[in-house]
MARBA-3410 file (N, C-alpha, C, O; in Angstrom, 1 decimal):
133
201.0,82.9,167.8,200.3,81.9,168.7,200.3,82.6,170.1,201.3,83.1,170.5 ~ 199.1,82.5,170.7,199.1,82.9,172.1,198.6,82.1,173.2,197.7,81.3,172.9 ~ 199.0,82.2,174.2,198.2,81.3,175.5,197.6,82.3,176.2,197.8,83.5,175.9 ~ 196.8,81.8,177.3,196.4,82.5,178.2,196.3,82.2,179.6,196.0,81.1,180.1 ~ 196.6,83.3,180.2,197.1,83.1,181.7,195.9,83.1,183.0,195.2,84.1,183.2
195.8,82.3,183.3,194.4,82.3,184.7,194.5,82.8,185.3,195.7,82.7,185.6 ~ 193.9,83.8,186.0,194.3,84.3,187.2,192.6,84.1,188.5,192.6,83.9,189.8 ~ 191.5,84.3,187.6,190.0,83.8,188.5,189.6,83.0,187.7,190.3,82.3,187.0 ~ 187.9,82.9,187.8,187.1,82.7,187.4,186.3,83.8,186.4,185.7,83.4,185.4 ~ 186.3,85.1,186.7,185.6,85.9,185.8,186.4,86.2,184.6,187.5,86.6,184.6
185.6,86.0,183.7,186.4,86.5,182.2,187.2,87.4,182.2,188.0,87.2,181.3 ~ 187.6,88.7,183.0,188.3,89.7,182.9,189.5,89.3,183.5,190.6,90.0,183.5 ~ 189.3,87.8,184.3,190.4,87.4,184.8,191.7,86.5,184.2,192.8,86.1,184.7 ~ 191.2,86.5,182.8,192.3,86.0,181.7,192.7,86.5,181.1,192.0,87.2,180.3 ~ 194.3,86.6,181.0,195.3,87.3,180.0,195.6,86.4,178.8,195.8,85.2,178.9
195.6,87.2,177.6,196.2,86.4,176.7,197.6,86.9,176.7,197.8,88.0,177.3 ~ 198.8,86.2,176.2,200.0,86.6,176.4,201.0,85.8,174.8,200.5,84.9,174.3 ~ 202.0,86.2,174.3,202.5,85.1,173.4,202.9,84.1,173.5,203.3,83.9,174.7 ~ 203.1,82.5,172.6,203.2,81.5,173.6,204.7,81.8,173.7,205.2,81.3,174.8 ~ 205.6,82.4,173.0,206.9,82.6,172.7,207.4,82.5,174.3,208.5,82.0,174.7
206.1,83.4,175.2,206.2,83.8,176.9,205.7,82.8,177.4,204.9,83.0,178.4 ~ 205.9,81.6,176.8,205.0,80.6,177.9,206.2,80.8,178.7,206.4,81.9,179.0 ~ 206.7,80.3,179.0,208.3,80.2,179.9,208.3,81.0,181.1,208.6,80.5,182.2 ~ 208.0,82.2,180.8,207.7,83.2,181.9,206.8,82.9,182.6,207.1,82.7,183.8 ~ 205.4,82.6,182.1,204.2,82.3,183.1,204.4,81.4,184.0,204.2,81.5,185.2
205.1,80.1,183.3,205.5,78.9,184.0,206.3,79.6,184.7,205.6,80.3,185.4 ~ 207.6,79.7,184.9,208.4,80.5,185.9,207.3,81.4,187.3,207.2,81.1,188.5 ~ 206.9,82.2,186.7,205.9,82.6,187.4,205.2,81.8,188.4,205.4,81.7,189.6 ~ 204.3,81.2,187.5,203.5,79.6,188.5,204.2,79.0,189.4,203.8,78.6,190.5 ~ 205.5,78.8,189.1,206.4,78.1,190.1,207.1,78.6,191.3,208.0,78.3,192.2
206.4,79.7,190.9,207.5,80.7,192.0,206.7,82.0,192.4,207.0,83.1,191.8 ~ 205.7,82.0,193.4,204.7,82.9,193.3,204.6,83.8,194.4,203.6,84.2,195.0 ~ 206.2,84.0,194.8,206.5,85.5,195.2,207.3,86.1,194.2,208.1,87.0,194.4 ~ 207.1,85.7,193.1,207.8,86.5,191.6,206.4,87.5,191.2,205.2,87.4,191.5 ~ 207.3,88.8,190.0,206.4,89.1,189.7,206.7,89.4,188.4,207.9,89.7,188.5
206.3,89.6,187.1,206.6,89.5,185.8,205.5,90.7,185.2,204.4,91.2,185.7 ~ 206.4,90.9,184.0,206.0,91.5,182.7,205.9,91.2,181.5,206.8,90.7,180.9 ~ 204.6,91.3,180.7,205.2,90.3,179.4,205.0,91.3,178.4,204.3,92.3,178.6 ~ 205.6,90.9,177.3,206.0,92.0,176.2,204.7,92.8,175.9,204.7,94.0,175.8 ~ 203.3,92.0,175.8,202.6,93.1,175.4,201.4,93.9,176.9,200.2,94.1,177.1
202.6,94.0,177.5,202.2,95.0,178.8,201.3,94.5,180.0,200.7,95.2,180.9 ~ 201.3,92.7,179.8,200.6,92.3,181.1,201.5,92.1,182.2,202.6,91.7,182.0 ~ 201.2,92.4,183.2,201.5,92.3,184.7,200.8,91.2,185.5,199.6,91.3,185.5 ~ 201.4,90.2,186.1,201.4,89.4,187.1,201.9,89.1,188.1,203.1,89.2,188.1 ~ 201.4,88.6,189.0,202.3,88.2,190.2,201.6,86.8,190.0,200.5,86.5,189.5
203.0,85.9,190.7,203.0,84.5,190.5,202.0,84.1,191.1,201.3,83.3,190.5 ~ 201.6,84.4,192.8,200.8,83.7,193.4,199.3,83.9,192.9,198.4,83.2,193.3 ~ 199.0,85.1,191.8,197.4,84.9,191.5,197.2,84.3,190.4,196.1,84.4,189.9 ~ 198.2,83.5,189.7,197.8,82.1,188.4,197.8,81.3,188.8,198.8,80.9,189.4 ~ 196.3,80.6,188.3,195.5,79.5,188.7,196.1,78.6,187.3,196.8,77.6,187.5
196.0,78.9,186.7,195.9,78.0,185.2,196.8,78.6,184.2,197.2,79.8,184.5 ~ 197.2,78.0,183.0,197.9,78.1,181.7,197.6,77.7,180.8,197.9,76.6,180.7 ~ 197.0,78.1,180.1,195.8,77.2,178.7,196.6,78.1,177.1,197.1,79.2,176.9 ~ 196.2,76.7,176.3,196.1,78.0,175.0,195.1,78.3,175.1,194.1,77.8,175.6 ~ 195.4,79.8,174.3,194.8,80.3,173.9,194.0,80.6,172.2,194.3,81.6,171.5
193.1,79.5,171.9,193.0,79.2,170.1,192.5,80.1,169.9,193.1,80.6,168.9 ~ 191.2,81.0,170.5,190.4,82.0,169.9,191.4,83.6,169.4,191.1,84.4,168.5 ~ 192.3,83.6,170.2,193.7,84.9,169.5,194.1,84.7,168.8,194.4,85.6,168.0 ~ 194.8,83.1,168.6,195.5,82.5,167.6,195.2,82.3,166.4,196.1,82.3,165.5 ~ 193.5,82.0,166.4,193.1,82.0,165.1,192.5,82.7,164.6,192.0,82.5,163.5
192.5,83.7,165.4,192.1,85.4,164.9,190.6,85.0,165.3,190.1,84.8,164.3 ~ 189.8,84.8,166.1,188.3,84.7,166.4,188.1,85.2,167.4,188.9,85.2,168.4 ~ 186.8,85.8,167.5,185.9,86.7,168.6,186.1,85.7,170.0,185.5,84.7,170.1 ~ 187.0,86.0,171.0,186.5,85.3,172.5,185.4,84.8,172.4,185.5,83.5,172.3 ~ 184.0,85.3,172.4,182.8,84.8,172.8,182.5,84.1,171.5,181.3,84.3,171.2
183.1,83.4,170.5,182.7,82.6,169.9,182.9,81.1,170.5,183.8,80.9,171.2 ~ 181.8,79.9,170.2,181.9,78.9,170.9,182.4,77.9,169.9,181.7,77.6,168.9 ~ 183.5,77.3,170.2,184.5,76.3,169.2,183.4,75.0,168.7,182.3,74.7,169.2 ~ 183.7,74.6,167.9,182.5,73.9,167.3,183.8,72.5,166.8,185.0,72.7,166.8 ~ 183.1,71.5,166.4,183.6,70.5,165.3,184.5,70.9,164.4,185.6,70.4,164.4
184.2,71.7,163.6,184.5,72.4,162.3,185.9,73.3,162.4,186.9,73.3,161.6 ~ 185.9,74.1,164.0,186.7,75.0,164.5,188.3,74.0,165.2,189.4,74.4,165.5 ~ 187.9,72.7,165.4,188.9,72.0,166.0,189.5,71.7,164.7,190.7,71.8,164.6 ~ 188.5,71.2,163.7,189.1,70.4,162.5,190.4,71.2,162.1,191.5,70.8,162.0 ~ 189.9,72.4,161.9,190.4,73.4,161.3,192.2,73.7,162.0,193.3,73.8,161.5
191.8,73.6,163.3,192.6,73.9,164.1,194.1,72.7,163.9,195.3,72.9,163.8 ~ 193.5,71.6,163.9,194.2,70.2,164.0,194.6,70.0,162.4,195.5,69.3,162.1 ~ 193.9,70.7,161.5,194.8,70.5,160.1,195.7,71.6,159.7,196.3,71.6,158.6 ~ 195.8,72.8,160.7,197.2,73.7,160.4,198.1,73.2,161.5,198.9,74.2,161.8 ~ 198.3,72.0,162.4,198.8,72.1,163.2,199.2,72.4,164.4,200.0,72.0,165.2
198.0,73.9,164.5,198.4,74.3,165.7,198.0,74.2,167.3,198.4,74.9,168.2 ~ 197.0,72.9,167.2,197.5,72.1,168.3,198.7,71.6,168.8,199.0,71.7,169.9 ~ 199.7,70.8,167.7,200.3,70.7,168.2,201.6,71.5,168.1,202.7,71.1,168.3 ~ 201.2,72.5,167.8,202.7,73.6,167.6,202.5,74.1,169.6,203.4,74.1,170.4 ~ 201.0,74.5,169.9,200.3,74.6,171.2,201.1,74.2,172.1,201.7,75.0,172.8
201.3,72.8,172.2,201.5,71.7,172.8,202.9,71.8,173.3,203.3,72.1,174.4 ~ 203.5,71.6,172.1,205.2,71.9,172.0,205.4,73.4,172.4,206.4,73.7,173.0 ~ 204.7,74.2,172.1,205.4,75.7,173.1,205.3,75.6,175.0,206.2,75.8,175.8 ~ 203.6,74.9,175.3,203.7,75.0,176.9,204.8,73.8,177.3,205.4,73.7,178.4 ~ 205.0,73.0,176.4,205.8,71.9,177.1,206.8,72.5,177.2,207.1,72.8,178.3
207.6,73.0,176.2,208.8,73.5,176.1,208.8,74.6,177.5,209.4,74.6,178.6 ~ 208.0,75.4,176.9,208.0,76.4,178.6,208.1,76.1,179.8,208.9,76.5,180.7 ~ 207.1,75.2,179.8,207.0,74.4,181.0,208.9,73.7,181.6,209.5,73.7,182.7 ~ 209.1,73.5,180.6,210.5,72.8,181.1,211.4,73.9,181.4,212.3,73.8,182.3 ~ 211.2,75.0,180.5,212.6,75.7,180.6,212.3,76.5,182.1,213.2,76.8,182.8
210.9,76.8,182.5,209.9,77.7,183.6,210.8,76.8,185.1,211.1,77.2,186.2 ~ 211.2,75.5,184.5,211.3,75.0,185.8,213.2,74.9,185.8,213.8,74.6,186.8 ~ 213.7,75.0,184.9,215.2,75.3,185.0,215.8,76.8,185.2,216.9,77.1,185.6 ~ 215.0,77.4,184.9,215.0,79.4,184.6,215.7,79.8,186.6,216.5,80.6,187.0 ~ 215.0,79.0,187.2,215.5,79.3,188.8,216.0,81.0,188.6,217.0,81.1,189.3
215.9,81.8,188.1,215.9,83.0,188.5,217.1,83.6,187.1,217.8,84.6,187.1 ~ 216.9,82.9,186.3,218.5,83.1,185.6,217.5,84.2,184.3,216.7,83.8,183.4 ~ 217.9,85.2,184.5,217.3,86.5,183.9,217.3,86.2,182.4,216.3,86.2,181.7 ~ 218.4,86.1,181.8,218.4,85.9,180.8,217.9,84.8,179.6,218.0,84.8,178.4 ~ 217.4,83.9,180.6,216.8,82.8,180.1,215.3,83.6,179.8,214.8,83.8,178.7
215.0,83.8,180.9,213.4,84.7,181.0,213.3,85.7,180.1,212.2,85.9,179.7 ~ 214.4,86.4,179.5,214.6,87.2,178.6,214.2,86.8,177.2,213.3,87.5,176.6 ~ 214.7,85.7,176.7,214.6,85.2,175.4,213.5,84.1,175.1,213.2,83.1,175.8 ~ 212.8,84.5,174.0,211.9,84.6,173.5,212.1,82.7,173.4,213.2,82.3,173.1 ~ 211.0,81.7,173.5,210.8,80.7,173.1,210.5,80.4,171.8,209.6,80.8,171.1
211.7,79.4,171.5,211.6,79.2,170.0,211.5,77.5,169.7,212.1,76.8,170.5 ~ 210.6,76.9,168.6,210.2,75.4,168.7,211.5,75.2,167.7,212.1,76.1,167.0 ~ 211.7,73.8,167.7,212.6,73.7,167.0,212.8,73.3,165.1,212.4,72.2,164.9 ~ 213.1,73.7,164.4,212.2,73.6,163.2,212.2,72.1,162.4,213.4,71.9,162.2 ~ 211.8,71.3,162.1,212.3,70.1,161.6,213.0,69.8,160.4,213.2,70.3,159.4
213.5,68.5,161.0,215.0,68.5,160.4,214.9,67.3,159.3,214.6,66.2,159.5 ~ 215.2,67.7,158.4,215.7,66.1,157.1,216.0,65.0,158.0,216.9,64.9,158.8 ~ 215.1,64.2,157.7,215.4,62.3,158.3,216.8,62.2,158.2,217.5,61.9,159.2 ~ 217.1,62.4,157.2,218.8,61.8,156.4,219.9,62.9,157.4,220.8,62.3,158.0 ~ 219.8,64.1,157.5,220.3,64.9,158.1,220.3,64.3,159.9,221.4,64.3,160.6
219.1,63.9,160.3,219.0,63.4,161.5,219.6,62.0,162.1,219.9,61.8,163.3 ~ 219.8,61.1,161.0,220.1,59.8,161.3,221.5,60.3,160.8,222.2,59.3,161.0 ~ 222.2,61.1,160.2,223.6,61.2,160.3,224.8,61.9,161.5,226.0,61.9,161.7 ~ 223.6,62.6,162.3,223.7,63.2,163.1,223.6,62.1,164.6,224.4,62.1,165.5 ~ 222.7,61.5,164.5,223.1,60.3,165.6,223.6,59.6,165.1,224.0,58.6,165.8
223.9,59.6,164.2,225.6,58.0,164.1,226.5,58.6,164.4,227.3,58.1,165.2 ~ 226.9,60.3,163.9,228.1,60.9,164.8,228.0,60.7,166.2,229.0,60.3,166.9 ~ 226.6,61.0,166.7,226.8,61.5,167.8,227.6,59.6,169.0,228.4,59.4,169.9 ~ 226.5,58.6,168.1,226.9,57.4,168.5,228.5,57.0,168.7,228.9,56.3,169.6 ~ 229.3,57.8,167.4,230.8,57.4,167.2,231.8,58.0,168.2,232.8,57.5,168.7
231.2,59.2,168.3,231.8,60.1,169.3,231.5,59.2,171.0,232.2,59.4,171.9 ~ 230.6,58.6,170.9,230.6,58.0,172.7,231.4,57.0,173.0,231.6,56.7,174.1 ~ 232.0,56.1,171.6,233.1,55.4,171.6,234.4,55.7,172.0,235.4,55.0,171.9
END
């Protein structure tokens, strides 16, 4: 999965990046006398991103200059990966704004969390309920 990073208006002015790095960008955005690297050899400085978008056309293996249609959302919204999208910038977004400089956070790769058995989950908050007793 990948996003992409704003930096103008002209097409040359968007990076795609992994969303794994959303975290970074956001870090970046928030702090734009930073200046970052991301794994697959983009360079930024904080103060020239405008924007943080997915990026579906990398994601779903399709030509940039193709134009998303009905068919291409459907498609998109029955593997999920809108909302896998969703949950990576959010996640980033949160960790972008706790990161305050802490390298090692910026280091590691963003991971969603995988879902869990109902039964597994609701036994897990009754512990956790017992334990606040």
């Amino acid at each position: 999965m990948y996003i992409k990073i704003i930096t103008g208006f002209r097409k040359e002015q968007k990076y795609t990046i992994p969303a794994e790095e959303a975290h970074k960008a956001y870090y970046l955005f928030l702090n734009p006398d930073k200046r970052g690297v991301f794994s697959n050899g983009v360079a930024v400085e904080g103060s020239t991103i405008k924007g943080i978008e997915p990026d579906y056309h990398a994601t779903m293996g399709w030509n940039e200059t193709h134009i998303l249609d009905g068919d291409d959302w459907n498609e998109i919204a029955s593997k999920n990966i809108d909302r896998k999208m969703q949950a990576f910038l959010s996640k980033g977004k949160e960790v972008g704004y706790l990161a305050s400089g802490d390298i090692k956070v910026l280091a590691t790769p963003l991971e969603l969390p995988k879902p869990q058995d109902n039964k597994v989950s609701q036994l897990t908050a009754q512990l956790a309920e017992k334990m606040k007793a």
